[in-house]
GUDORO-976861 format. One record per residue (C-alpha): residue number from 1; residue in three letters; y, z, x. Coordinates in nm, 2 decimals, always signed. Last residue first. Example, Ala and Ser with C-alpha at 12.3 -4.5 7.8 and 13.67 -1.06 7.14 Angstrom:
BEGIN
site num=2&residu=SER&Y=-0.11&Z=+0.71&X=+1.37
site num=1&residu=ALA&Y=-0.45&Z=+0.78&X=+1.23
***
This chain:
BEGIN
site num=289&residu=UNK&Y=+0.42&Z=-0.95&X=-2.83
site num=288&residu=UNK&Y=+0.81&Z=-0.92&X=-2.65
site num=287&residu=UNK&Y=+0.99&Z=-0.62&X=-2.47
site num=286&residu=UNK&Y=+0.76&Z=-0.46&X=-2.32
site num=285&residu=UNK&Y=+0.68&Z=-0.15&X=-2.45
site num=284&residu=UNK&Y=+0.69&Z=-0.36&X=-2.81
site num=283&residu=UNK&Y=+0.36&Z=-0.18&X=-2.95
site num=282&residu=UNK&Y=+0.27&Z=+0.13&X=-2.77
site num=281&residu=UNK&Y=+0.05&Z=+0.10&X=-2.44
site num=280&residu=UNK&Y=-0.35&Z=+0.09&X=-2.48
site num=279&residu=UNK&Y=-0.48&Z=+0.38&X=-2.34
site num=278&residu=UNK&Y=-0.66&Z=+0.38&X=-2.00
site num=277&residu=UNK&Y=-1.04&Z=+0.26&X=-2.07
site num=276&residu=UNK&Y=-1.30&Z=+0.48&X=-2.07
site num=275&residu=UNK&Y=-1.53&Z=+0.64&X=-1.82
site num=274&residu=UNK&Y=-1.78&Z=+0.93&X=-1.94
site num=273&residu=UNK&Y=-2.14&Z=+0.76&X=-1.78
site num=272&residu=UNK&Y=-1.96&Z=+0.62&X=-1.50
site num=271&residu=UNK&Y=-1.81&Z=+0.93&X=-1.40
site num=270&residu=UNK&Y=-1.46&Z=+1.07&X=-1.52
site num=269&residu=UNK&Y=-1.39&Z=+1.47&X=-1.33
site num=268&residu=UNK&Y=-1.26&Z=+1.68&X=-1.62
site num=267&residu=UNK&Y=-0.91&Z=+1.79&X=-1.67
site num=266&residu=UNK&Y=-0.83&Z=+2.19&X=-1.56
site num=265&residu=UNK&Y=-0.48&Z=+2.10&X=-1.58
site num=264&residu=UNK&Y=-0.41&Z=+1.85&X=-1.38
site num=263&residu=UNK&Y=-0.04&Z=+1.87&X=-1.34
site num=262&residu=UNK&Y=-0.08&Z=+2.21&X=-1.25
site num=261&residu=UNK&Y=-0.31&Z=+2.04&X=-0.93
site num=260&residu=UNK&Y=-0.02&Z=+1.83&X=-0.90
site num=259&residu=UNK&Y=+0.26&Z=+2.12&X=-0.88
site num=258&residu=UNK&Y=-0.03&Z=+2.28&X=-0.62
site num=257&residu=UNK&Y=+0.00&Z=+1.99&X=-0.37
site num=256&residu=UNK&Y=+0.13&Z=+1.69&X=-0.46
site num=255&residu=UNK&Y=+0.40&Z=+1.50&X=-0.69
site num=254&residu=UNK&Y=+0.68&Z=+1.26&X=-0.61
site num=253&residu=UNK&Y=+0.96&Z=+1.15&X=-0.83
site num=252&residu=UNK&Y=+1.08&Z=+0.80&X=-0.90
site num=251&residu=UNK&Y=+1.45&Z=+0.73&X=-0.90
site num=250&residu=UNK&Y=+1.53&Z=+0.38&X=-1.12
site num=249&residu=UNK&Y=+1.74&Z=+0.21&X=-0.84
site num=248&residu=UNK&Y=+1.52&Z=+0.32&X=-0.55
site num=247&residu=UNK&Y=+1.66&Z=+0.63&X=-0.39
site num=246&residu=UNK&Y=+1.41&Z=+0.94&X=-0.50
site num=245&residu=UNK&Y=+1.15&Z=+0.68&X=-0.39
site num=244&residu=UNK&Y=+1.26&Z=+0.67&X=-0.06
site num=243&residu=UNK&Y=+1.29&Z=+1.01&X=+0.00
site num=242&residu=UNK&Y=+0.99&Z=+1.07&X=-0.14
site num=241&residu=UNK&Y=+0.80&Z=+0.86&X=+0.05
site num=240&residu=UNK&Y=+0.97&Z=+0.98&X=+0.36
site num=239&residu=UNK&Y=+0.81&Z=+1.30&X=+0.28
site num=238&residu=UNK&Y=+0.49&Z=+1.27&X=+0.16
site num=237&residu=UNK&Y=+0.38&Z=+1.03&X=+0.41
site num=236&residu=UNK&Y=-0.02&Z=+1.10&X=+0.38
site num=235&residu=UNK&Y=-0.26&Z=+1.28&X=+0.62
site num=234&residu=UNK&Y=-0.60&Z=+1.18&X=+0.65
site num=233&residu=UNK&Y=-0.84&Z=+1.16&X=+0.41
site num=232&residu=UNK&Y=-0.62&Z=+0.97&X=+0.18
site num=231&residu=UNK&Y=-0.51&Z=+0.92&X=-0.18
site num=230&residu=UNK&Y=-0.18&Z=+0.75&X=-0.32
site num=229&residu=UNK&Y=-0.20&Z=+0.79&X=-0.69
site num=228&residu=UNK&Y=+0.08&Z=+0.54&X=-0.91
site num=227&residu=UNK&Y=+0.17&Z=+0.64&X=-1.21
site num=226&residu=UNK&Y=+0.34&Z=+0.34&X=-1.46
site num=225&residu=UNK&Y=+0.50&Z=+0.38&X=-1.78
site num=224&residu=UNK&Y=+0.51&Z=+0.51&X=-2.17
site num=223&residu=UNK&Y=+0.82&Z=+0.71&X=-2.27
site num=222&residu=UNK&Y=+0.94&Z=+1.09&X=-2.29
site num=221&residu=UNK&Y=+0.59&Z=+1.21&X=-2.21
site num=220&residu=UNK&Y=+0.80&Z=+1.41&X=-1.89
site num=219&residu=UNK&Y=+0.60&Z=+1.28&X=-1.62
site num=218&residu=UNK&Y=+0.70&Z=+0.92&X=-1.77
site num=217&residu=UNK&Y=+1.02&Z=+1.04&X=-1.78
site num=216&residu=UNK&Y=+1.06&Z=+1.14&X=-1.43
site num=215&residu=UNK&Y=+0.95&Z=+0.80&X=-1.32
site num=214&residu=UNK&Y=+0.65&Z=+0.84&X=-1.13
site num=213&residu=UNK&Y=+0.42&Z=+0.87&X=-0.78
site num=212&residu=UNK&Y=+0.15&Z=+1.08&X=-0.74
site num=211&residu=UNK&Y=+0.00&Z=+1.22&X=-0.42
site num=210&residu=UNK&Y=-0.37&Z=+1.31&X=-0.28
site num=209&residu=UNK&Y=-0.54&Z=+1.44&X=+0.02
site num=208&residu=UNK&Y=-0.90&Z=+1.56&X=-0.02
site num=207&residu=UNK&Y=-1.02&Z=+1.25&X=-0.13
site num=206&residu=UNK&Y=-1.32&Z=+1.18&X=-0.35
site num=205&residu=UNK&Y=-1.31&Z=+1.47&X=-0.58
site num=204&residu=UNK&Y=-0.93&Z=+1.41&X=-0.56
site num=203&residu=UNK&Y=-0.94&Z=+1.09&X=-0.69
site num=202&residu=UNK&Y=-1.15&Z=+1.22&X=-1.03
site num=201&residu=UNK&Y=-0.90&Z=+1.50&X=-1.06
site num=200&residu=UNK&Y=-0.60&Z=+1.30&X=-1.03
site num=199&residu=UNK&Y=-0.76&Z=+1.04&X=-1.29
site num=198&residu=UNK&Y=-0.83&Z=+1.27&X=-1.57
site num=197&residu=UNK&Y=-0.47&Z=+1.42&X=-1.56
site num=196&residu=UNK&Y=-0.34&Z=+1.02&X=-1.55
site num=195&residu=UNK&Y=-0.57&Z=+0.95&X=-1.86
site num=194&residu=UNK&Y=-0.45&Z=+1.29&X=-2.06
site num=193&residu=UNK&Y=-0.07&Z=+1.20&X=-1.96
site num=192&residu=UNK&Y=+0.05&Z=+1.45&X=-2.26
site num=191&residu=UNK&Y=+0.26&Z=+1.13&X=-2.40
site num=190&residu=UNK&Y=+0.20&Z=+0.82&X=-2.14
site num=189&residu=UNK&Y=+0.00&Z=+0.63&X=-1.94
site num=188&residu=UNK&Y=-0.04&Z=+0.38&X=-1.74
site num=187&residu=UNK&Y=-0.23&Z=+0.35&X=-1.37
site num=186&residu=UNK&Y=-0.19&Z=+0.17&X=-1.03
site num=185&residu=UNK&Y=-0.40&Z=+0.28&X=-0.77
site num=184&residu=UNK&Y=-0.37&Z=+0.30&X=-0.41
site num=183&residu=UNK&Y=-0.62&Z=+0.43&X=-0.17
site num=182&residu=UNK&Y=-0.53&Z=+0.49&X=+0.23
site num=181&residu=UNK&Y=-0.73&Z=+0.48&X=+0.53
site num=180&residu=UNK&Y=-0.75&Z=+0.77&X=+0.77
site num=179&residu=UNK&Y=-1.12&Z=+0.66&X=+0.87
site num=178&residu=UNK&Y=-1.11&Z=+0.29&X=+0.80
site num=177&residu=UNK&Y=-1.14&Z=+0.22&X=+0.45
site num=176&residu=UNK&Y=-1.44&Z=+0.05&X=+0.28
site num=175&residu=UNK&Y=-1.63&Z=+0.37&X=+0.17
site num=174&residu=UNK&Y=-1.33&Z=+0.47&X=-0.03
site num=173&residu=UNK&Y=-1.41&Z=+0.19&X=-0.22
site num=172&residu=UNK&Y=-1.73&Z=+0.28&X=-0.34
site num=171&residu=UNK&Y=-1.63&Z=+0.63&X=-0.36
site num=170&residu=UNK&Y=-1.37&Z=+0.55&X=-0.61
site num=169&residu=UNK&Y=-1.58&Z=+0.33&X=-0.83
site num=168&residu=UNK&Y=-1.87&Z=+0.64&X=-0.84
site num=167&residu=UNK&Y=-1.56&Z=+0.85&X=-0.91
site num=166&residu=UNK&Y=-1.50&Z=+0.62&X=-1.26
site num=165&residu=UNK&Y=-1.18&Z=+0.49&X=-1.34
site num=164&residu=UNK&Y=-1.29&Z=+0.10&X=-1.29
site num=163&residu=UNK&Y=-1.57&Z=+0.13&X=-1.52
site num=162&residu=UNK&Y=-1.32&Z=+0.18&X=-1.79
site num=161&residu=UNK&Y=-1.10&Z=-0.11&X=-1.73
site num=160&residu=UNK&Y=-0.72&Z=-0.03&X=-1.70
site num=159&residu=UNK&Y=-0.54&Z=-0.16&X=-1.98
site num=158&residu=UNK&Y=-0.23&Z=-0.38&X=-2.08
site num=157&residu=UNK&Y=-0.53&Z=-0.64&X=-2.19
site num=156&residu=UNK&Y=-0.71&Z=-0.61&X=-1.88
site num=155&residu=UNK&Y=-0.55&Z=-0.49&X=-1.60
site num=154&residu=UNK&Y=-0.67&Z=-0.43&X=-1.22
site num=153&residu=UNK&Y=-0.41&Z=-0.25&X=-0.97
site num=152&residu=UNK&Y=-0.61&Z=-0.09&X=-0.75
site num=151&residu=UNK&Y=-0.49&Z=-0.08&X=-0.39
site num=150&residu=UNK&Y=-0.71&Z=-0.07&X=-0.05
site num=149&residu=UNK&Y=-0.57&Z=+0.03&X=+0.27
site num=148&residu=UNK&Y=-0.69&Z=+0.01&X=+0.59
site num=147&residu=UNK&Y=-0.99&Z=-0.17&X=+0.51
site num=146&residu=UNK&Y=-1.32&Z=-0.29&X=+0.66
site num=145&residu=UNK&Y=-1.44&Z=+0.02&X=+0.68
site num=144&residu=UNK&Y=-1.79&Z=+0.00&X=+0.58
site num=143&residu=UNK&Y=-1.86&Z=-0.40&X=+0.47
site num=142&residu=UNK&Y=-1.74&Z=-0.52&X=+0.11
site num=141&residu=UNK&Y=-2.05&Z=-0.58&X=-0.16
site num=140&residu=UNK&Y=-1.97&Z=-0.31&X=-0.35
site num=139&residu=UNK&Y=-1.56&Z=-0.40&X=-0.34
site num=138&residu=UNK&Y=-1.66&Z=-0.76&X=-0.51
site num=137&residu=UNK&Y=-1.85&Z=-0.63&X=-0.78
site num=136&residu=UNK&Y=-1.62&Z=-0.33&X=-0.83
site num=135&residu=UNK&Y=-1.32&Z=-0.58&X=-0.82
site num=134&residu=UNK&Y=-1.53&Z=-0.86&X=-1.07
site num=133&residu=UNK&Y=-1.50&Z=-1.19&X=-0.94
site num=132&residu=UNK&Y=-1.27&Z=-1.44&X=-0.78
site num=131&residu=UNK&Y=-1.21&Z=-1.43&X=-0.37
site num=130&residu=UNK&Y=-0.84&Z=-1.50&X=-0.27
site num=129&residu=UNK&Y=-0.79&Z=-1.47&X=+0.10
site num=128&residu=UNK&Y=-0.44&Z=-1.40&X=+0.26
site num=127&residu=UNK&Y=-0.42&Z=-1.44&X=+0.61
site num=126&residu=UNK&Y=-0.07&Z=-1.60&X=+0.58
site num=125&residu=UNK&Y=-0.01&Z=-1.97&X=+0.77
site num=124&residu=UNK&Y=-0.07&Z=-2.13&X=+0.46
site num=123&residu=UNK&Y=+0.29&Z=-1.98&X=+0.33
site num=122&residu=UNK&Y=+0.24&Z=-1.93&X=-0.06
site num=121&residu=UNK&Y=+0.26&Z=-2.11&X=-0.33
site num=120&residu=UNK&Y=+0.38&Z=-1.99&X=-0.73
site num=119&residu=UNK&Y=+0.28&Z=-2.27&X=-0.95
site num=118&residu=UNK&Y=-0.03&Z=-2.43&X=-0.78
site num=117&residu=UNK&Y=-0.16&Z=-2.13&X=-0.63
site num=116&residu=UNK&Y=-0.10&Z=-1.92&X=-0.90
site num=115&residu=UNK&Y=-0.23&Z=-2.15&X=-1.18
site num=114&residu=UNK&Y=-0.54&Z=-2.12&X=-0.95
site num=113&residu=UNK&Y=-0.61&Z=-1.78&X=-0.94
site num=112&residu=UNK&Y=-0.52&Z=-1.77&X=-1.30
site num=111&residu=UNK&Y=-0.80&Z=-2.04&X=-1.36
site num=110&residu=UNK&Y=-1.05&Z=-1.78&X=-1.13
site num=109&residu=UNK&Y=-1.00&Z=-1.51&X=-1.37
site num=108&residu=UNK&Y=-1.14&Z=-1.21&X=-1.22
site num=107&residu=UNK&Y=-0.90&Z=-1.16&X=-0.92
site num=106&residu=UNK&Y=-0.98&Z=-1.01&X=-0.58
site num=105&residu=UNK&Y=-0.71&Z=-1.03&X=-0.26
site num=104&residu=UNK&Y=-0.86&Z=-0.99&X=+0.06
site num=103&residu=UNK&Y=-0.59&Z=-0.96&X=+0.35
site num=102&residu=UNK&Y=-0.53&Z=-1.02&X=+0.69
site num=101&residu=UNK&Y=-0.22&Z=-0.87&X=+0.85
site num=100&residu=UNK&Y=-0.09&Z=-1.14&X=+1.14
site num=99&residu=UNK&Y=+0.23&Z=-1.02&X=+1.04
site num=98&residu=UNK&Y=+0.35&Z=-0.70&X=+0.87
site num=97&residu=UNK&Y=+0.67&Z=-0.76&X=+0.68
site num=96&residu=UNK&Y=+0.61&Z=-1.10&X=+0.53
site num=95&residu=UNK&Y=+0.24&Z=-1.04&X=+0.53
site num=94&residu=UNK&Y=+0.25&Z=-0.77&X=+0.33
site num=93&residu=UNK&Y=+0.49&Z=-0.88&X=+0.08
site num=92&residu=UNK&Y=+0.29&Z=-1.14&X=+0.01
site num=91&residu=UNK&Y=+0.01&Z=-0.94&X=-0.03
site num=90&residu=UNK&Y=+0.24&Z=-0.72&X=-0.29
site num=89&residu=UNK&Y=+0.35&Z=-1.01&X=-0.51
site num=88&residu=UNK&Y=+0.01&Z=-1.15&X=-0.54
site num=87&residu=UNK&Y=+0.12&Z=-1.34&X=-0.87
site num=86&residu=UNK&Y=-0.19&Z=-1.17&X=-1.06
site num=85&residu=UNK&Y=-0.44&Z=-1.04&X=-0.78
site num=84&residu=UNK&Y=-0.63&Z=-0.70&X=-0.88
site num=83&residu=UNK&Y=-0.81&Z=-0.54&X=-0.64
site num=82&residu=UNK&Y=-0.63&Z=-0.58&X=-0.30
site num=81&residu=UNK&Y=-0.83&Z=-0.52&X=+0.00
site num=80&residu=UNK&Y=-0.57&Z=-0.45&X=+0.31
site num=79&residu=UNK&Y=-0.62&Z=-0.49&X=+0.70
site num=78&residu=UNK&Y=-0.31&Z=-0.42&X=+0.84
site num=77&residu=UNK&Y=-0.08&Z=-0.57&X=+1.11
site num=76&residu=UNK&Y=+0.15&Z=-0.35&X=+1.29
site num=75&residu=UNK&Y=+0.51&Z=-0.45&X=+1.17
site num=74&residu=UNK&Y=+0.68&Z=-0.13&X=+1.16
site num=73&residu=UNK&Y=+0.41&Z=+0.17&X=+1.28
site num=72&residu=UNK&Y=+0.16&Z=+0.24&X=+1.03
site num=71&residu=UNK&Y=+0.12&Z=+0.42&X=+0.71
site num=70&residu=UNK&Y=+0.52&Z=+0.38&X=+0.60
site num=69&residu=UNK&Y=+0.61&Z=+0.02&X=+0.54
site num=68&residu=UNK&Y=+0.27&Z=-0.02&X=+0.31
site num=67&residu=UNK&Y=+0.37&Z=+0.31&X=+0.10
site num=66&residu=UNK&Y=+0.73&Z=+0.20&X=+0.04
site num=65&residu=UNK&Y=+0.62&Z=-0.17&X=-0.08
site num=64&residu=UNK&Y=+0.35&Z=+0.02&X=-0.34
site num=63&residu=UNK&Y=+0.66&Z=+0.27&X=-0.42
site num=62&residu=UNK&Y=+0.87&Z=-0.13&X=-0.50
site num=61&residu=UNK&Y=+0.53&Z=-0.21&X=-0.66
site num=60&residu=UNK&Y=+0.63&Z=+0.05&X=-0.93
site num=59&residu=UNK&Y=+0.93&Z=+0.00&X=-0.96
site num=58&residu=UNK&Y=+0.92&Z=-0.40&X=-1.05
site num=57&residu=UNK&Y=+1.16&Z=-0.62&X=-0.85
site num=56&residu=UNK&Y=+1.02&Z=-0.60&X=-0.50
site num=55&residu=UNK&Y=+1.24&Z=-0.85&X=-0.26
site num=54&residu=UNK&Y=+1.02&Z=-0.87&X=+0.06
site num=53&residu=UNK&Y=+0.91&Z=-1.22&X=-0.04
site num=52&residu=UNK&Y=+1.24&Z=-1.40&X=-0.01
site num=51&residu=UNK&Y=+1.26&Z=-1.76&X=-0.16
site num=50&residu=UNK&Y=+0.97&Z=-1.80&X=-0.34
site num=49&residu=UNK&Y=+1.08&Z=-1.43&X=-0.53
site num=48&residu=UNK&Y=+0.76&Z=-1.36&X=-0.74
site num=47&residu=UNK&Y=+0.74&Z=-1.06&X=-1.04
site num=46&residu=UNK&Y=+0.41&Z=-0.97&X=-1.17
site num=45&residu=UNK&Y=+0.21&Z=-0.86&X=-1.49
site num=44&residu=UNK&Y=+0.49&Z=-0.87&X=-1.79
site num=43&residu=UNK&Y=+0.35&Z=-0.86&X=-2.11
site num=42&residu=UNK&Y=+0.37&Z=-1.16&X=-2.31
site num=41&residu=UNK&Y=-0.02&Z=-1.22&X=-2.36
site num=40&residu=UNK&Y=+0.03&Z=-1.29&X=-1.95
site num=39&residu=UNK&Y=+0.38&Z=-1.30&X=-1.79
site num=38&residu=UNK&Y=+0.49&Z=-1.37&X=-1.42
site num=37&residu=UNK&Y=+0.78&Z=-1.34&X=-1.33
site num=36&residu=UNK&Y=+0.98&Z=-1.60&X=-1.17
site num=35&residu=UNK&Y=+1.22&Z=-1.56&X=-0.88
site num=34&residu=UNK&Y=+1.33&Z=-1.89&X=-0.70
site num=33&residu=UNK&Y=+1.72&Z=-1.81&X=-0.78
site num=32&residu=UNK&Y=+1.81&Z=-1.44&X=-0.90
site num=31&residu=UNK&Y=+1.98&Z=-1.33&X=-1.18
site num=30&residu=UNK&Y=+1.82&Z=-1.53&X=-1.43
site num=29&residu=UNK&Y=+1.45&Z=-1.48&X=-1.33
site num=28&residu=UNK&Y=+1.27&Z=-1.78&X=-1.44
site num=27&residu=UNK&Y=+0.98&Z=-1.68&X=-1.66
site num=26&residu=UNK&Y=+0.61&Z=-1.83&X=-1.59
site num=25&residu=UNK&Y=+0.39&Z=-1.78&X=-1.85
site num=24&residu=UNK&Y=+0.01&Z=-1.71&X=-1.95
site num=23&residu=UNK&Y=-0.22&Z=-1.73&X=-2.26
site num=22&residu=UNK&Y=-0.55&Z=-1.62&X=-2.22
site num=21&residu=UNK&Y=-0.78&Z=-1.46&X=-1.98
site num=20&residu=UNK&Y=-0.98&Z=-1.76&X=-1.87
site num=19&residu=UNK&Y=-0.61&Z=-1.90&X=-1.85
site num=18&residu=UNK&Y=-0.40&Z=-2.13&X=-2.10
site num=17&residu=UNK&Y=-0.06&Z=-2.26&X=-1.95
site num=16&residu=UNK&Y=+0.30&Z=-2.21&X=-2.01
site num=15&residu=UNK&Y=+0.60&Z=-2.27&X=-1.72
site num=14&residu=UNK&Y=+0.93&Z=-2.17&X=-1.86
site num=13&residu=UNK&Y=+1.27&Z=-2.36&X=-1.73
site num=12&residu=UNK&Y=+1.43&Z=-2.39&X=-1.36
site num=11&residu=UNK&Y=+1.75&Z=-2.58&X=-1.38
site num=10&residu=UNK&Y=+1.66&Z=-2.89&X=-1.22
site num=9&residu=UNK&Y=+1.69&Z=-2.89&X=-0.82
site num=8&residu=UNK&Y=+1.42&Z=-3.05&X=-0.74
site num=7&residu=UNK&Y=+1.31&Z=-2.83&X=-0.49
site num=6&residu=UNK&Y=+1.33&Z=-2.55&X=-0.76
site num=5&residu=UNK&Y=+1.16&Z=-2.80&X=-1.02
site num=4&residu=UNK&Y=+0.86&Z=-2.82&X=-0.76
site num=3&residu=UNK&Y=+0.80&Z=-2.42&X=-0.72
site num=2&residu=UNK&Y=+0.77&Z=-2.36&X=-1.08
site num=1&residu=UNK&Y=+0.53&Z=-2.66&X=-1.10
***
């Protein structure tokens, strides 16, 4: 679809289908030709450049692009377990930058899977598997360090599942890294960050080394955005990572050590039998209902 009026050379225009999960869209991306992103109930869940998959166009899968250049040598394949698919921006990235790297990618909604595919292609000759079905599902049944990095970035109606926040969740996919293996987790929040505090803690009673990656203002409760938590238990790329990330075009900060453990305030581990959803974002954070 998106991918056939580009060879055709029409003026790209919206692409709109119905999904297991609702109401999806394709959005041309006016300032650059082949990009689309990818919209779902209106809010935005991915961004896709046909033409040049190393372009990250949201920030916070720009710090997930930072983190797969920097825990392995340039252009060593990986072994990576995505949870959470959308428009697979980040596998695609991946395997543009780290050949031969063969990756699982898990999505619930098998007709999104599909109106991917069809709409948004990728290069066959990529190790990218799509399985549909539940991420925990999926990542319980996954073999003992399969992985050398797994990232969580599951939504469901602008929110992060509940039995996805859990430190029985964590564990299960920490059992799937190799030894030094990294987890990556998307999250929201905003205000006094109550979901992000309760998240830190419950990552680091899995992992004994553990970072955070955000817009200053979103550390600040000045608006709603994304974290991202980068956990390991070997060492992580603290450094660099911040150095890139303090140079993207919207500067994130990073956080570790005893300025995250403040961050944490004293907030409680989540299990399964606690776990709730992240909070819903405020009305219009994206631009459109």
């Amino acid at each position: 679809m998106a991918d056939k009026q580009r060879r055709r050379g029409r003026a790209p225009e919206p692409v709109r289908a119905e999904v297991g999960s609702g109401s999806v869209e394709l959005e041309p991306d006016p300032d650059r030709a082949g990009a689309w992103t990818l919209r779902l109930h209106g809010s935005p869940q991915s961004h896709v450049d046909l033409d040049d998959p190393t372009w990250l166009e949201f920030e916070y899968v720009r710090r997930l692009g930072h983190l797969v250049d920097l825990i392995a040598d340039a252009g060593k394949p990986l072994r990576v377990l995505h949870l959470g698919g959308g428009g697979l921006t980040l596998p695609r990235y991946v395997a543009a930058t780290r050949p031969r790297s063969r990756q699982q990618v898990v999505e619930l909604d098998g007709e999104l899977v599909e109106f991917v595919r069809r709409a948004l292609p990728w290069d066959r000759t990529w190790q990218i598997r799509v399985r549909t079905g539940d991420a925990r599902e999926v990542a319980a049944r996954a073999p003992d360090a399969a992985f050398d990095l797994a990232v969580v970035d599951v939504f469901a109606d602008s929110r992060v599942p509940a039995h996805l926040t859990s430190a029985e969740f964590v564990g299960e996919v920490a059992r799937t890294l190799a030894p030094g293996g990294v987890y990556a987790v998307n999250l929201a929040d905003g205000g006094r960050l109550s979901f992000v505090r309760t998240q830190v803690a419950t990552i680091r009673s899995v992992f004994p080394n553990l970072l955070l990656v955000a817009d200053p203002a979103v550390l600040r409760g000045r608006r709603f955005g994304n974290v991202v938590l980068v956990a390991s238990h070997g060492e992580l790329p603290i450094a660099e990572l911040a150095r890139r990330t303090a140079a993207d075009p919207f500067p994130g900060r990073v956080e570790h050590g005893p300025a995250l453990a403040d961050l944490t305030g004293g907030a409680a581990v989540v299990h399964d039998a606690t776990a709730v959803a992240s909070p819903a974002p405020p009305a219009r954070t994206f631009g459109k209902n």
